[in-house]
C-alpha positions in Angstrom: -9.3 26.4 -13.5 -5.4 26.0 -13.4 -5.3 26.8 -17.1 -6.9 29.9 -17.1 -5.3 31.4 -13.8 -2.7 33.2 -15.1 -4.6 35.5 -18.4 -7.2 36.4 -15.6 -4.8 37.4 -13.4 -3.2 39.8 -16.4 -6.2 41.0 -16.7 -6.9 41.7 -12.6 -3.6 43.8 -12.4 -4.0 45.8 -15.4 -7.4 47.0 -14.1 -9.8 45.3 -16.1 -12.9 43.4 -15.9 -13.3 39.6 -16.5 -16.0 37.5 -16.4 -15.3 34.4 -15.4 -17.3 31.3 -15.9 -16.7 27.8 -14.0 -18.7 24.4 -14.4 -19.7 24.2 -10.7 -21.8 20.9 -11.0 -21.6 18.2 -14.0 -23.6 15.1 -14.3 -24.2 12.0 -16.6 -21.9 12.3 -19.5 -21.1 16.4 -19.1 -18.0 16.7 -20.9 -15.9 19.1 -18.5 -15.6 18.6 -14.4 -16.4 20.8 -12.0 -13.5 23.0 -11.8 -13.1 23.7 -15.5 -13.3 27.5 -16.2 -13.5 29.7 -19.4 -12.7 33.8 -19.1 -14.2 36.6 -21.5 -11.3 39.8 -20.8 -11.3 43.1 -22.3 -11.9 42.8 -26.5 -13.8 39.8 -26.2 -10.7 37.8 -25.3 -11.5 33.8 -24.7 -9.7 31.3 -22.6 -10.5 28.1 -21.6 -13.2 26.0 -21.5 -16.2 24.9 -19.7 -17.9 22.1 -22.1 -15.3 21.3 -24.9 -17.1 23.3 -27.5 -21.0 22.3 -26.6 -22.1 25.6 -25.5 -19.0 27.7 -25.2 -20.9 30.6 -27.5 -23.7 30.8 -25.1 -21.7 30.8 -21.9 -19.5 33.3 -24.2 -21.7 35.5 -24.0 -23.4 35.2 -20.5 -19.6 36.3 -19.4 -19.5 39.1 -21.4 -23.0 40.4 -19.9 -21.7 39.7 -16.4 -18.3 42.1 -17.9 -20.8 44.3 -18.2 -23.2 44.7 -15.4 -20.8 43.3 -12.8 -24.2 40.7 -11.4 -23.3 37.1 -11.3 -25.0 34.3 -12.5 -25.9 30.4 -12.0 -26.9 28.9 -14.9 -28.0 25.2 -15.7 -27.2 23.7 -19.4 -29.1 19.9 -20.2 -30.4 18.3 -23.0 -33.7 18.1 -20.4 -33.4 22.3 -21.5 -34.7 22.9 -25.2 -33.0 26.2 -25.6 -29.8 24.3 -23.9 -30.1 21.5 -26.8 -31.0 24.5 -29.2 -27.2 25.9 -27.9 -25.6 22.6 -28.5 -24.9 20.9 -25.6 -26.1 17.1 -27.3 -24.0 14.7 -25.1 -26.6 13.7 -22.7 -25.0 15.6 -19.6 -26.0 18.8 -17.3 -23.2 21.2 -16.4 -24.3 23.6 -14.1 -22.0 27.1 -14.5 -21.5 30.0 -12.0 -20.3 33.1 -13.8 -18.7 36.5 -12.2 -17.2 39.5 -12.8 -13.6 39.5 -11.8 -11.9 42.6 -11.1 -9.8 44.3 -8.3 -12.8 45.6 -7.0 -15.3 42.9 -7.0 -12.0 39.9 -6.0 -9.4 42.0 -3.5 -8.1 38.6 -2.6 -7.4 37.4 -5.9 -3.5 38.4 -6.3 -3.0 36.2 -2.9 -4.7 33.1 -4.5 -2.7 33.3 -7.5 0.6 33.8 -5.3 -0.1 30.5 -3.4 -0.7 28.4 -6.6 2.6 29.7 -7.8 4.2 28.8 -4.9 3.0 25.2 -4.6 1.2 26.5 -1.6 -2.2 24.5 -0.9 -4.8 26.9 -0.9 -9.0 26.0 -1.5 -11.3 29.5 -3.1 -14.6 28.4 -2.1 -17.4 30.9 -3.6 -21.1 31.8 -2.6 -23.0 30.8 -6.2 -26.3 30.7 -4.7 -27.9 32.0 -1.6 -30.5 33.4 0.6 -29.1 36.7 0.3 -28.5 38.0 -3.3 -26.3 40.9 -2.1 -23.6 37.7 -0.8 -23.6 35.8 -4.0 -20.3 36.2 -5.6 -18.6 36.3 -2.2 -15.7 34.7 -1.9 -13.5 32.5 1.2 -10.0 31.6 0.7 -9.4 28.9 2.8 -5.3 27.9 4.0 -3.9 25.1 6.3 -3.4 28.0 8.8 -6.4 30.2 8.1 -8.7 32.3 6.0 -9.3 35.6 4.3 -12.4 36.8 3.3 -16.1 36.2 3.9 -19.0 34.4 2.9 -21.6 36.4 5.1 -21.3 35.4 8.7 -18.4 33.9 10.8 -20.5 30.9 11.8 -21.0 30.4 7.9 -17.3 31.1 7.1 -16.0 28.2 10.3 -18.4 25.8 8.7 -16.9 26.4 5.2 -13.6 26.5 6.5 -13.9 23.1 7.8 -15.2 20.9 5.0 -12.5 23.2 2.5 -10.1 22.0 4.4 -10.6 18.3 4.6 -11.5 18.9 0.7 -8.0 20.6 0.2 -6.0 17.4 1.5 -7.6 15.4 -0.8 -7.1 17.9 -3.8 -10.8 17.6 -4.7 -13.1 20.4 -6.0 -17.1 20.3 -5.7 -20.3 22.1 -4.4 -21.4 22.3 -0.7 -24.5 22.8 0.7 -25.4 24.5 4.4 -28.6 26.5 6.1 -29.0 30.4 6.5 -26.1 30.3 9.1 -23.8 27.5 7.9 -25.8 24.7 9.4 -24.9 21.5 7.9 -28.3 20.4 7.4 -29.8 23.0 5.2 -29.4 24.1 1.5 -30.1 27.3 1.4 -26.6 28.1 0.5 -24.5 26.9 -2.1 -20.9 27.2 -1.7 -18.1 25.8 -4.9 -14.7 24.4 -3.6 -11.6 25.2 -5.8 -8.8 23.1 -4.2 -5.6 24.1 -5.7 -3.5 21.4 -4.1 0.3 21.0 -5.4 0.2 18.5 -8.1 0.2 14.8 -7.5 3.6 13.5 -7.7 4.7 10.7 -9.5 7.9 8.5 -8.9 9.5 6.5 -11.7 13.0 4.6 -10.9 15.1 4.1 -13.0 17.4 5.8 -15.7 16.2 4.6 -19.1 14.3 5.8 -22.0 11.1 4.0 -21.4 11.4 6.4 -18.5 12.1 9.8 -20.5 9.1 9.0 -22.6 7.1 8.3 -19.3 8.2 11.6 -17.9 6.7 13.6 -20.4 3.5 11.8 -20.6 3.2 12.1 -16.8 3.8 16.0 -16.8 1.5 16.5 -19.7 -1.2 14.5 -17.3 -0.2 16.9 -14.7 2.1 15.6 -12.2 5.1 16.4 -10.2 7.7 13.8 -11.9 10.5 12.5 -10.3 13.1 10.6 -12.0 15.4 8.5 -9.4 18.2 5.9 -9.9 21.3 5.2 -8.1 23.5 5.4 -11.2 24.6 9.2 -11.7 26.3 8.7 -14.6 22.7 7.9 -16.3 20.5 10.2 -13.6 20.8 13.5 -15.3 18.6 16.5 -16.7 19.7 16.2 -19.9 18.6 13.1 -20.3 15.4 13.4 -18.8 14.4 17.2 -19.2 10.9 16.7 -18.8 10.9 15.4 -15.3 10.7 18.4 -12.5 13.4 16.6 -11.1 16.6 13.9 -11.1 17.7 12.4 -7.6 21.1 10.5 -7.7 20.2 7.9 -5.1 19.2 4.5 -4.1 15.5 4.1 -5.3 14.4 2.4 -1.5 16.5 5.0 0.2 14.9 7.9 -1.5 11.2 6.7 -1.2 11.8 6.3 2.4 13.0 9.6 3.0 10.1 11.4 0.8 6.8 12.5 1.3 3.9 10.8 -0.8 0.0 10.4 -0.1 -3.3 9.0 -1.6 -2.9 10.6 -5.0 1.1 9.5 -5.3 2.0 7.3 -8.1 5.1 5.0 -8.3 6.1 3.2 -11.2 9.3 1.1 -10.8 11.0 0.4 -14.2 14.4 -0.1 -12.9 14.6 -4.0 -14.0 16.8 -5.0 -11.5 15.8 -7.4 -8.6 19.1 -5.6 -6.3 17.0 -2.1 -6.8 13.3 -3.7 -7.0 12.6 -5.6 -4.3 14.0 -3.2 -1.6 11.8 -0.3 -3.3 9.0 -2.7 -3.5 9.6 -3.8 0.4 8.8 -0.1 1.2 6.3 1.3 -1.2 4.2 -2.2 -0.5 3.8 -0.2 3.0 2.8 3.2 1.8 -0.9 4.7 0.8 -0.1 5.4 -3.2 -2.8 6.0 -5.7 -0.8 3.0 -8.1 1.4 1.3 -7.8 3.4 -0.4 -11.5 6.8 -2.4 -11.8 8.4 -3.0 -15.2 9.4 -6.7 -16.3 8.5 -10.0 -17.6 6.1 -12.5 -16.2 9.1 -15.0 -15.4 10.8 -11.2 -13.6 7.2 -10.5 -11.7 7.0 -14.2 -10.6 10.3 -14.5 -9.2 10.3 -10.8 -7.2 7.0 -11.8 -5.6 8.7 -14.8 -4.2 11.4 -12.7 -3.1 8.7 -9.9 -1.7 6.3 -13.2 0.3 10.1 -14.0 1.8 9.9 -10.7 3.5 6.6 -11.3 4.9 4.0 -9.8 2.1 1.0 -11.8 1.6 -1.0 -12.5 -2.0 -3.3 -9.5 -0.4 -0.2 -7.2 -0.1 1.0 -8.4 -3.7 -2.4 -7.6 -5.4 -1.7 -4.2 -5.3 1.2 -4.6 -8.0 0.0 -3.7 -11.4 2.9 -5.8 -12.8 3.6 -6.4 -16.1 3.0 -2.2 -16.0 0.5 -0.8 -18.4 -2.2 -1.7 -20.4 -2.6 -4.4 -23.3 -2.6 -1.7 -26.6 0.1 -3.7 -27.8 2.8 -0.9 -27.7 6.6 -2.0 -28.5 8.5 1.5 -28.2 9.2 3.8 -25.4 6.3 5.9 -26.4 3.9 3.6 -26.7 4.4 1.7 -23.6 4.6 5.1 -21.5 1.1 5.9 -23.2 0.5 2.2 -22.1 1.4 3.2 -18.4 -0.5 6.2 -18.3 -3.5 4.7 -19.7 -3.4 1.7 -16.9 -3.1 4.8 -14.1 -5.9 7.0 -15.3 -8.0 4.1 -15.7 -7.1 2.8 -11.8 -8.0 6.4 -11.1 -11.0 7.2 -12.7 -12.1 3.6 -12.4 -12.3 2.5 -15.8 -12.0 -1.0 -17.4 -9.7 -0.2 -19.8 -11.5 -1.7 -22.6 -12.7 -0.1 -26.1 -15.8 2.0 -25.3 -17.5 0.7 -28.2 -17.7 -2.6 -26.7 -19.2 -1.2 -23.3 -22.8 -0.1 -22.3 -23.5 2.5 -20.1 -21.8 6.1 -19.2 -18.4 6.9 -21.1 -17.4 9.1 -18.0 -16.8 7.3 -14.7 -15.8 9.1 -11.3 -14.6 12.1 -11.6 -12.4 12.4 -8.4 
């Protein structure tokens, strides 16, 4: 929903109307994640997308109705659905899609939303898309470390959604929620949708070289923080590495211990230098990252993990290096090995094999977490 944030908020301050629609619930092989959003403004204006083309003309125009009479709308799109197959959606998955008008009227809130995402500020939207009261769907919660704004109905209802946004918030994961009349956890009679608009996942690289500067850009077009680190300041600078968010001058261990990380933190360690690796390595081996790669030959690899079990690290604790970094697509240059890198951490991720999918059986899409 990111990507379509800031035309809808255009729209919002200059007065207008938008109908917004966002895949709420995706399963099998859907093409799009819950989360992804498409918005119909004023002139028949499009942005975004909710199925990569499948049935982008029919949700088209379901926002333009909802411009129009301001009532929202939850709508289910599988090839199970002749007149969804008739529409186009033919790659064996079910998107479910909420649709709503967006306005100042019908979304007070949403100038606050938009200045926490800017900000970097954590921030969940969760939004009523079906209910036992039709008068409620369309409400909306906006759910912060330190509070709330808004309603879903009932204050019961709204502690209850509070809660579970929350714990969904720290882990920077969207979905749909289910509760009773009065927020019970038990019932379904309400559906709420989760928009977690955590700050991005950061990722650390170490070291000053142009493997690096390719990676960087890779890694921010994947939608990470990236930070580019190496002792040497003569080599750390912006200018050589103007796609990272930002250069630290410093010793690689020294800087990972003084910096914040979690779950979804990724640290790749192409420094190349056993008097930088191993001490970075003897403190990221004791941190909760999402992946964690180092650069080097297998010769390099075998002798740092008999430096690392001198410290104390068992095989257990050295199974967590992916080392030699990156996936086998036989790249030589800068660019193709960062492509190499990224491919090995969206594959950890997502829980992929990392092999051609022509050569697998079963679904192409695997978690989508």
């Amino acid at each position: 929903m990111r990507d379509v944030l800031m035309d809808l908020h255009a729209w919002w301050l200059a007065g207008e109307t938008a109908g917004l629609a966002t895949v709420v619930g995706a399963w099998q092989s859907a093409p799009r994640q819950p989360g992804a959003a498409m918005v119909v403004g004023p002139g028949g204006t499009a942005v975004g997308s909710v199925s990569g083309g499948c049935v982008e003309g029919a949700v088209y125009e379901l926002a333009e109705q909802c411009r129009a009479n301001s009532r929202p709308v939850l709508e289910r799109f599988g090839v199970s659905d002749d007149e969804a197959f008739a529409v186009g959606l033919t790659c064996g998955g079910v998107i479910d899609i909420f649709v709503e008008p967006v306005s100042r009227q019908s979304f007070p809130e949403l100038g606050e939303v938009l200045a926490d995402v800017e900000a970097g500020r954590p921030v969940a939207l969760g939004t009523l898309v079906a209910g036992t009261a039709d008068a409620s769907v369309g409400a909306h919660l906006i759910v912060r470390p330190g509070g709330t704004a808004g309603t879903l109905g009932s204050a019961c209802f709204d502690a209850a959604v509070r809660d579970d946004a929350q714990g969904m918030l720290e882990q920077g994961s969207s979905g749909m929620l289910h509760y009773g009349p009065h927020g019970e956890r038990r019932g379904d009679d309400n559906s709420v949708f989760v928009a977690s608009f955590a700050p991005k996942p950061r990722m650390l690289v170490f070291g000053a070289i142009d493997f690096v500067a390719a990676l960087a850009r890779v890694g921010s077009f994947l939608g990470y923080r990236v930070t580019v680190c190496d002792a040497r300041a003569t080599f750390a600078t912006h200018r050589r590495f103007p796609d990272a968010d930002e250069v630290v001058v410093d010793w690689p261990h020294r800087y990972l211990t003084a910096t914040a990380v979690d779950p979804r933190t990724v640290v790749c360690v192409l420094t190349h230098d056993p008097k930088f690796d191993v001490p970075l390595l003897d403190v990221a081996l004791r941190l909760p990252l999402a992946y964690l790669g180092v650069m080097g030959s297998r010769r390099t690899h075998a002798d740092r993990e008999r430096r690392l079990r001198e410290l104390g690290f068992t095989d257990g604790d050295l199974a967590r290096l992916h080392a030699p970094i990156g996936l086998d697509i036989g790249g030589r240059t800068p660019q193709e090995t960062a492509i190499s890198i990224a491919a090995e951490i969206v594959a950890v991720r997502r829980g992929g094999t990392g092999g051609q999918l022509r050569a697998l059986v079963g679904p192409i899409h695997h978690g989508r977490g």
